[in-house]
C-alpha positions in Angstrom: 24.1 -6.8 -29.1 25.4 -8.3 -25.9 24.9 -12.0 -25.2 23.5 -13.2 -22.1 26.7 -14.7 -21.4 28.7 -11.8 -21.2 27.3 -10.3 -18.0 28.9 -9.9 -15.0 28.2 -10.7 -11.9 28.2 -7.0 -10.9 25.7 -6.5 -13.8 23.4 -9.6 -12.6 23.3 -8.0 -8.9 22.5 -4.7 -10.4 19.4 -5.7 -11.9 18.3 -8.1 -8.7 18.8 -5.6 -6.7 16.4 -2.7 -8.8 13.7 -5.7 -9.2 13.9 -6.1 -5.5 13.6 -2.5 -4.9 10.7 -2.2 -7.1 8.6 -5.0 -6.0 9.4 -3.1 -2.7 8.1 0.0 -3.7 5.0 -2.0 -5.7 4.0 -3.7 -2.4 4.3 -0.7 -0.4 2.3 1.1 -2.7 -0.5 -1.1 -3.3 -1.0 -2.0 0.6 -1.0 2.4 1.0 -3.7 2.4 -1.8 -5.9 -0.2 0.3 -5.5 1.2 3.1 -6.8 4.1 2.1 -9.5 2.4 0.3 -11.0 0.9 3.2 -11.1 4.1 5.5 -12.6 6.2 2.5 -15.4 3.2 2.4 -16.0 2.9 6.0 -16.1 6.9 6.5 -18.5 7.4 3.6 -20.8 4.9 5.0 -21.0 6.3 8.0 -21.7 9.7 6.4 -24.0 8.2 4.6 -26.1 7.4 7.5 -25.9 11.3 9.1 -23.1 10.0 11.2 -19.2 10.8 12.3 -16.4 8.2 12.1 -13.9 7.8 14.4 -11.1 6.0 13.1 -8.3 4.9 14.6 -5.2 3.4 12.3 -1.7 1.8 13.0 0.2 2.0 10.0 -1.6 0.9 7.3 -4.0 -1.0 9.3 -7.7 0.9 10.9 -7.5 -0.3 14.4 -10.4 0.4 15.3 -14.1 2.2 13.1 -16.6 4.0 15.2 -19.8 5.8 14.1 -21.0 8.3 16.0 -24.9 9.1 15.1 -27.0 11.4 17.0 
């Protein structure tokens, strides 16, 4: 087994550099999930009341909700 001294500093920006690309990924993943959260929430409501959403979005953000009832 390896000591902790022995790395390199090609071994140390290695493993930086997959942590930093997983709490990337994470992040991106987890704001995609809410995302999709919300619009699923907002839509079913309005189905729930005999309605149709509109729904605008900007990336991961709704921009704008609107429920059309007749």
């Amino acid at each position: 087994m390896k000591r902790i001294s022995a790395t390199t500093p090609g071994m140390i920006v290695f493993f930086l550099g997959i942590t930093l690309f997983l709490g990337i990924g994470i992040a991106i993943a987890a704001q995609s999930y809410f995302s999709y959260v919300e619009v699923t929430e907002a839509a079913g409501r309005c189905y729930d009341l005999g309605g149709f959403p509109e729904i605008e979005k900007s990336a991961w953000q709704m921009t704008r909700f609107e429920c059309h009832t007749d």
